[in-house]
N, C-alpha and C positions, 0 to 999 in steps of 0.2 A: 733407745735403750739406755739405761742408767748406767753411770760408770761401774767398774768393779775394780774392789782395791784388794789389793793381799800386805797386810801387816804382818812384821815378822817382829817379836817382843824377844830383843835380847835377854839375856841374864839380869843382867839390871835391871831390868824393867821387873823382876821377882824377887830379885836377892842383892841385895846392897856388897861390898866389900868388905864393909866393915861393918856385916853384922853377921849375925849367931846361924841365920836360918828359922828362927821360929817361927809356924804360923803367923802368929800376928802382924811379921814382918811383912810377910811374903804376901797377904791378903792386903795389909796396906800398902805395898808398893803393885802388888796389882792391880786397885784400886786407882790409885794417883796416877797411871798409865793410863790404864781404860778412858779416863773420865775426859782424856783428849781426843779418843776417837768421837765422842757425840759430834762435833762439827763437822766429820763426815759424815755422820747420818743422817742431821739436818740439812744437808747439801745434796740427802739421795742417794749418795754412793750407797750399792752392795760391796760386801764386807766378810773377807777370810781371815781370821787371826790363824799366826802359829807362832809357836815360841821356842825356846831355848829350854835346855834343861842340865846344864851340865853341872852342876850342883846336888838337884835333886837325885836322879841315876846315881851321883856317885856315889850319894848318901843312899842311895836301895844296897848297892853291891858290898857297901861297907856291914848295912845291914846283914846282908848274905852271908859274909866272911863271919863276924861274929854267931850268928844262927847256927852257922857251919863246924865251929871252933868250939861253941858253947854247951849246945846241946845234938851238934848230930845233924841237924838236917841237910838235906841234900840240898847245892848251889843251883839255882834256877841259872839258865843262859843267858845272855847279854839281850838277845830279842826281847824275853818276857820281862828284864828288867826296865827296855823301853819303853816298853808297853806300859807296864804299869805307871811311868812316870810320865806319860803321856793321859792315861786316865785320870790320874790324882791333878796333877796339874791343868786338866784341861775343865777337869769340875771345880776349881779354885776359879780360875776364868769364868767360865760358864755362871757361878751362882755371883761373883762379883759383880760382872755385866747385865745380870738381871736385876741386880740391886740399883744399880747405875741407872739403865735405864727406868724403872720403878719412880726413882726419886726426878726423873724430865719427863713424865708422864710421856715417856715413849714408848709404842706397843709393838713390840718383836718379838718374835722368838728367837733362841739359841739353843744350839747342837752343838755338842762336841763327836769325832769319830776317831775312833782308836786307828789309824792309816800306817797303812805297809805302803813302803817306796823299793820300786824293782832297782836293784843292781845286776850288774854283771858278775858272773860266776868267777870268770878268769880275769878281773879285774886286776891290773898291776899293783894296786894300792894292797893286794893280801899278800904282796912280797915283801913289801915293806911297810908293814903295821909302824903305825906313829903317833896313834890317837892316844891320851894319855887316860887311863880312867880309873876310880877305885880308888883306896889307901895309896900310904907313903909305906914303905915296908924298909925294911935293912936290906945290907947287901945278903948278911946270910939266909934271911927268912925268904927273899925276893928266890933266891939260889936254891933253895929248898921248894919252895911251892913249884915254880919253872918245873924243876924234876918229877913234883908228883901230876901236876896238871898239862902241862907242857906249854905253860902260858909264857909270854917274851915280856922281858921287863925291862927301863933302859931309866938308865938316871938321871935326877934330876936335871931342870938347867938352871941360872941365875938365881932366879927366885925359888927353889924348889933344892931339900934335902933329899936323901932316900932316893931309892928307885920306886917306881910308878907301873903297872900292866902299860902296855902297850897294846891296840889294836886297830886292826885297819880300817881306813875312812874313803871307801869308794865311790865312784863317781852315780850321785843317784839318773836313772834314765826312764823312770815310769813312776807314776803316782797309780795305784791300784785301785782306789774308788773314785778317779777324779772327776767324773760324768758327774759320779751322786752330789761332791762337793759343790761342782757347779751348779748343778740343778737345786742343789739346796739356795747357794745365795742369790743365783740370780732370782728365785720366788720372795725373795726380801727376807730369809733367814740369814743369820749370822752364826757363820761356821767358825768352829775351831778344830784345826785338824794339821796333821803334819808337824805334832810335836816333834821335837830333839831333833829334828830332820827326817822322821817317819821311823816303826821297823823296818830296818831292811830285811830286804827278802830276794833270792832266787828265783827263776825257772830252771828245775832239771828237765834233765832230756824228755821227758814224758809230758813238760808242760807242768807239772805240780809245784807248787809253791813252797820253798825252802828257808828255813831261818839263816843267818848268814852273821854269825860273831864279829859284828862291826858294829861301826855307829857312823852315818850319813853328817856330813856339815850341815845345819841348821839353814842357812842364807840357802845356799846353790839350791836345796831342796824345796825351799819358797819360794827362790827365784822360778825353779822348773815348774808348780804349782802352777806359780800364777800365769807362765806362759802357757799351758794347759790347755788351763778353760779360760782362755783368753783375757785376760784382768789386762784394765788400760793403765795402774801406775803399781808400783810396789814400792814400800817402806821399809825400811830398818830405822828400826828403835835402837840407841844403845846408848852409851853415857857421855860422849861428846856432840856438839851441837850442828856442828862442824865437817867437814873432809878437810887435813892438812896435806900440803907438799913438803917436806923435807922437816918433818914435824921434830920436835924436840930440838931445835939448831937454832942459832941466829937466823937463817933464812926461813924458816918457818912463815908458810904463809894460808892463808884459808882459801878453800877455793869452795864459791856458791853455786856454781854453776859450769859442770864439765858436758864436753861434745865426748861422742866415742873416740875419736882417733887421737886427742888429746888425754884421755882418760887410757888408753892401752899403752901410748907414748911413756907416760906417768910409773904406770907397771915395770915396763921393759927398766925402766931406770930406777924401782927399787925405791919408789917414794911414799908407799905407801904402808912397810909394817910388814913383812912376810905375816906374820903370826896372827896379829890384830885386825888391822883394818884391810889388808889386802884380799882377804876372803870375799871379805861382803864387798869389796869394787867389784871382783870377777862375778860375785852374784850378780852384780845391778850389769853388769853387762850383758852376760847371759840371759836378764829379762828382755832388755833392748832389743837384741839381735832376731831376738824369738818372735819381736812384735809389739813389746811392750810399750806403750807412751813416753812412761816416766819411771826411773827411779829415783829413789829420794833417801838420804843416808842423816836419821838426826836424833836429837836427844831423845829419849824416852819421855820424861814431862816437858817437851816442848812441842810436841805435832801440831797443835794447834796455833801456833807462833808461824806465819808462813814469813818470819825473817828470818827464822833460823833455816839450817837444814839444806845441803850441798844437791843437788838436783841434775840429776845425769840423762843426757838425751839421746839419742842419735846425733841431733846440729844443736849447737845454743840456741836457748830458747828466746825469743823476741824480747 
């Protein structure tokens, strides 16, 4: 059987730092991404993209606010806005990778599927909303909306004026089409699926499927993905090349190659970035544990470079 890989395309890998967001941006930086996966596809691997979006989303709900403010319309829900930015962004994908392959006279298809990921109802994480998304607002406007919507706002930090919506980011536990996804790439199609970390969604009592005003972490949800239906490595794309220990210090050092009980050690001791890079370690662990081969933590235009790129195992690798 062919290997199967699940690619997770951070923010970077669509939307630079320092730039605007324009289409043209975001098509050639999804481009210049893409164009590293062919040497997996010349190598056979079946193939899951999913991506990040937190740029885009923000930029719907901003949209929202003004539609809202401007003319009257009613605020669509935090679900439909992932959704939507899951479609938009997965046919940016979608029509780039058919370009891509086109020009390597390579013959695939590609799908994209709009993907609800189950949460938990009574998840702890809706006690303490912390997911930041949407405008920058005043204290008084923030204090004002709060009141008519009952939305929780918390202020910036460091980098960030204003207060910011807050909501909660629970722990995903089910991919809802995952059979299909699988069944898609292991037939040699190339899936895009499990944007922004999927919609989230409920079971109520009844078993019916509920939208759930959160947004899922990106990583942990392609992490659980690709332990799924089974995928033997998983990737993160993001804009370092690298995994650091005690990054930004004099002791700063690279690590190419982490075992599990080294890589949780690492954790426990706060060497990784709460915010940043810490995410996506607990992702690449949770692929592990689940069964996964390999995680792989590296640049977005370097996949192809097998010098780059920190490589997490259960034991180091030989």
């Amino acid at each position: 059987m062919k290997k199967l890989a699940v690619v997770a395309m951070g923010g970077n890998a669509l939307l630079r730092d320092n730039q605007v967001g324009t289409i043209d941006e975001q098509e050639q930086n999804t481009t210049d991404t893409l164009e590293n996966l062919i040497f997996l596809i010349r190598e056979g691997y079946d193939i899951v993209i999913t991506h990040g979006n937190g740029p885009q989303v923000g930029n719907i709900l901003m949209r929202n606010d003004a539609g809202e403010e401007i003319y009257g319309l009613p605020q669509m829900p935090l679900d439909i806005c992932v959704a939507d930015s899951q479609g938009g962004i997965g046919y940016m994908i979608e029509r780039m990778l058919r370009n891509i392959l086109h020009k390597h006279g390579i013959i695939k298809e590609v799908v994209t599927l709009v993907t609800m990921v189950l949460v938990e109802e009574n998840d702890p994480a809706f006690q303490k909303p912390s997911k930041r998304v949407g405008k920058t607002y005043s204290r008084m406007e923030s204090e004002r909306i709060a009141k008519e919507k009952g939305w929780i706002f918390q202020a910036g930090g460091k980098r960030e004026d204003g207060y910011r919506r807050v909501v909660p980011s629970p722990k995903p536990i089910g991919i809802i089409n995952e059979r299909v996804i699988e069944t898609l790439a292991r037939q040699g199609n190339i899936v895009v699926a499990s944007g922004g970390g999927g919609v989230p969604v409920y079971r109520d009592e009844e078993g019916r499927l509920r939208p759930s005003e959160a947004v899922i972490d990106k990583d942990l949800a392609s992490a659980l993905l690709g332990a799924r239906i089974g995928a033997d490595e998983f990737y993160i794309l993001t804009d370092v090349p690298f995994v650091f220990i005690n990054y930004n210090t004099p002791q700063q050092e690279v690590k190419e190659f982490l075992n599990h009980q080294d890589t949780l050690a690492y954790l426990e001791q706060g060497m990784f970035g709460e915010g940043d890079m810490e995410p996506k370690i607990r992702a690449c662990l949770q692929f592990i544990e689940k069964g996964g081969e390999k995680s792989v933590i590296t640049e977005a235009f370097k996949l192809e470079d097998r010098s780059y790129g920190t490589k997490i195992t259960m034991e180091y690798d030989d």
